[in-house]
C-alpha positions, 0 to 999 in steps of 0.5 A, a space after each residue: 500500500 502507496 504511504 498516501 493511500 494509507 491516509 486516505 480514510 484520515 478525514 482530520 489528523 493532527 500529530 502527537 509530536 513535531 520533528 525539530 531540524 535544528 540547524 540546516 546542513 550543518 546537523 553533524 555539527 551540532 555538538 561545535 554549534 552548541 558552545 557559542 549558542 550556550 555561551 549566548 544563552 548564559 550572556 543573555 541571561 547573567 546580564 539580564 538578570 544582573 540588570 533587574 537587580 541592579 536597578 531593584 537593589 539601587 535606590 537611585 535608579 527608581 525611575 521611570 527610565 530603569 523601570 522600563 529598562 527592568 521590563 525590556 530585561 525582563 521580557 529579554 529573559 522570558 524570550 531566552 528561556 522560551 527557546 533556550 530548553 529545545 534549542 540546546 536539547 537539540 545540540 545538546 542531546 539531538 533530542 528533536 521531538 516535541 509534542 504538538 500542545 507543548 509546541 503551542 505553547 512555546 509559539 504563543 510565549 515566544 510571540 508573546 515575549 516578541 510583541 512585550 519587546 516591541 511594545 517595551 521599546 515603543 514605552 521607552 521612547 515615550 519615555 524619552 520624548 517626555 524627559 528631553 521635550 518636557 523635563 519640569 513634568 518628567 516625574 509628574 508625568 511618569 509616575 509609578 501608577 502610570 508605569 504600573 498601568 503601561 505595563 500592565 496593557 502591554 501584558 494585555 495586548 501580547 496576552 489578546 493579540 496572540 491568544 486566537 492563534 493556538 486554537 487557529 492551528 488547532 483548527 487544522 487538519 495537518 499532513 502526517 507527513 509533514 512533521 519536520 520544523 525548520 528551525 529548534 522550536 516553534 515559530 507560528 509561520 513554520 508550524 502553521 505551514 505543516 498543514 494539509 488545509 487552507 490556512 488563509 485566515 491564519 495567513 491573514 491574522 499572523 500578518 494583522 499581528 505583525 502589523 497592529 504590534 511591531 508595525 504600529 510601535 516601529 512608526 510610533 518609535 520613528 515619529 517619536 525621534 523625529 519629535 525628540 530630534 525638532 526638541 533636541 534642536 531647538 536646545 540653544 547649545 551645542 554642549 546641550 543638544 548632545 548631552 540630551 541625545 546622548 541618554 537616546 543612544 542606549 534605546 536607539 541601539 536597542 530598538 536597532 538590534 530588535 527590529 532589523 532582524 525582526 523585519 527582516 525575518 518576517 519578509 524572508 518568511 513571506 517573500 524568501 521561500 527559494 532562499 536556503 533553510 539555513 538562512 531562515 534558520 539563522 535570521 530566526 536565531 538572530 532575531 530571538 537570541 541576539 537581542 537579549 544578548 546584546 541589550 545588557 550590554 549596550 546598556 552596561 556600556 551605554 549607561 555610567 549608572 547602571 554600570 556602576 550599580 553592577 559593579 558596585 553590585 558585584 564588589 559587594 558579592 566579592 566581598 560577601 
């Protein structure tokens, strides 16, 4: 019996698990490949971490800016350990199963965590409009209600926003022959592309997704720094204008590292089919991975406060 003609009865199947590839071509070196993707995860997560007790320890950094600095670690933590246990289990132990319910739910923590960072980046930017353009009302404006309540809905639209698309998959009858992912988790594009049925309205609300979160906040942090930038300039010294933009650099760079690969990812995903699967496999970690690693240290560097509460953080652990 013909492998197609042992499913012809199947009138609705879905598998107990997905077979994850990991790294395209390059499966035999896995073992080497998994040294610096631990050494990334380990980065993200020491710096991240050491950021929010930086800022929870270090009275003077409780302000409205390192509170939203605390979210973006936050959220950069929860991206690291929403791929960290099925990447490094495929180098690792080439263990590439993983159930179908367990992969909802890793997708929809992922995206989540993916839409918190955009909109995490979009609050900082607010933040830094109201600090340069009106600095007299900074605190007034920014109080710690508000800062509860901001972040409070950006938990909400993740949560809202990516809640449908679980149950959207589930709606699908999947081929049983199409089980393998492209990359070591579960991203929404690839899974929902295993299906055997029309995934249409899938197709269409992923893009509203992608469009009413990252798309908004991307033209909203842009109009944000041309406000900032007509602000800045009208600053009578040069010494001035420089020292205020100088407290951008640090979310410029951040918004920088997190939307490019992201932008990037969701056009090959559309409009770059014929590329090599590797290529989607490493812009897909670029976008997930390198951020959370990057972020602490831009802002380690970029910030002389929160270097200094770290290191001052880090003598006293010595020290102890």
């Amino acid at each position: 019996m013909l492998p197609s003609q042992s499913y012809v009865n199947i009138s609705f199947f879905q598998p107990h698990a997905f077979l994850m590839i990991g790294i395209p071509g390059l499966e035999a070196v896995h073992g080497w490949i998994s040294i610096p993707f631990s050494s990334m995860y380990t980065v993200a997560l020491t710096g991240n971490c050491l950021i929010l007790l930086a800022v929870g320890r270090t009275p003077s950094l409780h302000q409205s800016m390192y509170y939203f600095l605390s979210m973006l670690a936050l959220t950069d933590v929860g991206l690291t350990l929403s791929t960290l246990p099925t990447t490094l289990a495929v180098l690792w132990f080439d263990h590439r199963l993983i159930g179908f319910n367990a992969c909802l739910v890793q997708m929809f923590f992922l995206h989540s965590f993916s839409v918190v960072e955009s909109s995490v980046l979009l609050a900082m930017s607010f933040d830094r409009f109201v600090a340069i353009s009106n600095p007299l009302r900074y605190a007034a404006i920014l109080t710690n209600n508000v800062i509860i309540k901001i972040g409070l809905a950006i938990v909400a639209r993740a949560t809202l926003s990516l809640f449908p698309v679980p149950f959207l998959l589930k709606r699908l009858n999947f081929c049983p022959n199409k089980i393998l992912l492209s990359h070591s988790f579960c991203f929404h594009p690839d899974v929902m592309r295993r299906a055997c049925a029309d995934i249409t309205i899938n197709i269409l609300y992923g893009l509203y997704v992608v469009l009413s979160t990252g798309g908004i906040d991307s033209l909203l942090i842009v109009l944000s720094y041309v406000l900032i930038l007509h602000t800045v300039l009208g600053l009578a010294s040069p010494r001035e204008r420089i020292r205020a933009f100088n407290t951008c650099v640090s979310h410029i760079l951040a918004v920088f590292v997190f939307f490019i690969p992201g932008i990037t990812m969701s056009m090959i995903h559309r409009f770059g089919r014929h590329l090599p699967p590797i290529v989607h496999a490493l812009v897909a970690y670029i976008y997930l991975v390198v951020p959370p690693v990057l972020n602490p240290i831009i802002y380690s560097v970029k910030s002389k406060p929160i270097r200094e509460a770290m290191i001052r953080m880090l003598k006293r652990k010595d020290q102890g």
